[in-house]
C-alpha positions in Angstrom: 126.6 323.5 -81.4 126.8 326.8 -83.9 123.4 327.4 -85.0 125.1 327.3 -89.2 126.7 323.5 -88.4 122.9 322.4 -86.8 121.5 324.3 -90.1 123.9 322.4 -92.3 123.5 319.0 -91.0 119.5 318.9 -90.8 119.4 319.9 -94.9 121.3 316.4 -95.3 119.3 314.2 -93.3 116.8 313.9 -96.2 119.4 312.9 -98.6 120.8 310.6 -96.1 117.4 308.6 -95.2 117.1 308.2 -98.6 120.4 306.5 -99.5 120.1 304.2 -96.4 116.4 303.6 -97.4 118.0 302.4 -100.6 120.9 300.2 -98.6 118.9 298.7 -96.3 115.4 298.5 -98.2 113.7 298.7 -94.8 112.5 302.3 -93.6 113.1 301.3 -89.7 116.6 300.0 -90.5 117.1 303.6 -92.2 115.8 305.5 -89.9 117.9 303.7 -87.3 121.5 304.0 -89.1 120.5 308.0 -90.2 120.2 308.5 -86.3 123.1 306.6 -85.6 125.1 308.4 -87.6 123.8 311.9 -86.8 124.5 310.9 -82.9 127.9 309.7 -84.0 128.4 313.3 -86.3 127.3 315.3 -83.0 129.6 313.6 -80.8 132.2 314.2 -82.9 131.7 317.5 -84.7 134.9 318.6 -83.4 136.4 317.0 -86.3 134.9 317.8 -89.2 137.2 320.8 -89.8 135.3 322.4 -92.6 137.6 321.4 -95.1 135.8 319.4 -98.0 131.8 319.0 -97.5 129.8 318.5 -94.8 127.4 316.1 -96.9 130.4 314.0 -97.6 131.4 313.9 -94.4 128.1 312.7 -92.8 127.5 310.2 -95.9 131.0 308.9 -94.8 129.9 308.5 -91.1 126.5 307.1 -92.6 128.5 304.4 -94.8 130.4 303.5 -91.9 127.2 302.8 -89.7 125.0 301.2 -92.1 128.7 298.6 -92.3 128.9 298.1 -88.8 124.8 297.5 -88.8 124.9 294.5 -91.7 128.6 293.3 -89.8 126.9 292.8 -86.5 123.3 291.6 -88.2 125.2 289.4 -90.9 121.8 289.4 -93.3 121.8 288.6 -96.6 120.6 291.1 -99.2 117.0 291.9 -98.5 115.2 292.1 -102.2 113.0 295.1 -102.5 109.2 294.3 -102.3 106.4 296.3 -104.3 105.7 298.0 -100.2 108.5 299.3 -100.3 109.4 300.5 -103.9 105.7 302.3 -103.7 106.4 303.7 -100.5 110.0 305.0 -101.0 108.5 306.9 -104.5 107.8 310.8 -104.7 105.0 310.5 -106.6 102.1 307.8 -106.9 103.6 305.5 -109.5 102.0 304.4 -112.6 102.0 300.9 -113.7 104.7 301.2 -116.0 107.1 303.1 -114.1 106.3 300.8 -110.8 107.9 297.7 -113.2 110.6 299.8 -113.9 111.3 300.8 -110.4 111.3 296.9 -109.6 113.4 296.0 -112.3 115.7 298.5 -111.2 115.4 297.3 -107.4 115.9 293.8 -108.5 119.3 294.4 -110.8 120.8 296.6 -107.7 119.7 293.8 -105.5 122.2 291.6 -107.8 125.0 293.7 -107.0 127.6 292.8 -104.5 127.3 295.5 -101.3 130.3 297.4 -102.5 128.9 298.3 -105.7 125.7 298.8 -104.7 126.6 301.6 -102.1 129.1 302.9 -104.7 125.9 303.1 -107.4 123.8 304.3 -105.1 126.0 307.3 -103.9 126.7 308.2 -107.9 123.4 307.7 -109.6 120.8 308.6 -105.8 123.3 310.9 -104.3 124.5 312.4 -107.7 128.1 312.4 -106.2 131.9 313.0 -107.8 134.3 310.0 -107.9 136.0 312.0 -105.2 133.5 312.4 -102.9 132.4 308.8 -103.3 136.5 307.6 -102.7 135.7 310.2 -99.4 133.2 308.0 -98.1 134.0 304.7 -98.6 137.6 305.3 -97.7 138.7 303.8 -100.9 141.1 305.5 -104.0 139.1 307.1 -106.9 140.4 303.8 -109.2 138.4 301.3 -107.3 135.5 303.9 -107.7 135.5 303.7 -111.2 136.4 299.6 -110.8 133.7 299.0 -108.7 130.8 301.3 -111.0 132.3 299.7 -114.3 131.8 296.1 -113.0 128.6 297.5 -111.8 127.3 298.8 -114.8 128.6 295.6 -116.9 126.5 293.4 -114.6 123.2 296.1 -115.1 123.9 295.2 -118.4 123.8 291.7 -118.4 121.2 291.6 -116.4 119.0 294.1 -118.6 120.2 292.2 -121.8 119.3 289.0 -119.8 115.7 289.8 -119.4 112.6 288.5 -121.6 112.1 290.7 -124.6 108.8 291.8 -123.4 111.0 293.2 -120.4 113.6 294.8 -121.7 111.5 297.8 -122.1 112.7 298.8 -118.8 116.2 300.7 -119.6 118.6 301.3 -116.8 120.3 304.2 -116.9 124.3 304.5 -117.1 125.7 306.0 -114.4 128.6 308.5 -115.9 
């Protein structure tokens, strides 16, 4: 493999544990689908043909896997647990912002699948419509379908919360 390719597939394997760390909620589950896919992105580098980015390329490959994964397994959506929101943060979280992170994990957790990885990919991944319509091999339209109804049921579920909650705001995705 060209040194540049290797080069520019090992800066996205952060970026791509950390969106399957955020679909699966389980860092051995992520670690699994990232390796997966970078298997599956070696063994067929022959077709990415440098047209259009190699991040959305291996996200695509990465979306792909972590489907197949939940197909096969059949799970239902795994909430997030404190463990997990404290270990997946940058920083050592303070009280406040460890309540928002678990409001936030809970609302996502709400979401059906499809909306979640489209959510994930915009607000985590800080991806365009396109690139997003890329990887989940859907048009731009349902994009912006699936991260409205998204962003309505973020709302509701915000809106929803005890007053004494609702000090947790979730940030629109644009």
């Amino acid at each position: 493999m060209p040194d540049e390719l290797k080069w520019m597939i090992e800066r996205q394997i952060p970026h791509m544990r950390r969106y399957a760390l955020a679909l699966t909620r389980d860092r051995d589950t992520a670690d699994e689908i990232v390796q997966d896919s970078l298997e599956r992105a070696l063994r067929k580098r022959h077709l990415w043909k440098r047209r259009g980015s190699i991040r959305s390329w291996l996200f695509r490959i990465l979306y792909r896997q972590s489907i197949e994964h939940f197909r096969r397994l059949r799970p239902e959506t795994v909430p997030a647990d404190a463990g997990t929101i404290d270990r997946a943060a940058a920083q050592p979280a303070n009280q406040e912002m460890r309540i928002d992170c678990l409001r936030v994990a809970e609302a996502l957790d709400r979401l059906p699948a499809e909306q979640r990885a489209v959510v994930l990919l915009a607000a985590l991944e800080g991806l365009a419509y396109d690139e997003i319509a890329e990887i989940t091999d859907v048009p731009v339209g349902t994009i912006r379908s699936r991260l409205s109804r998204a962003r309505e049921t973020l709302r509701l579920f915000r809106d929803a919360a005890p007053p004494e909650r609702r000090t947790a705001k979730l940030r629109t995705i644009k």
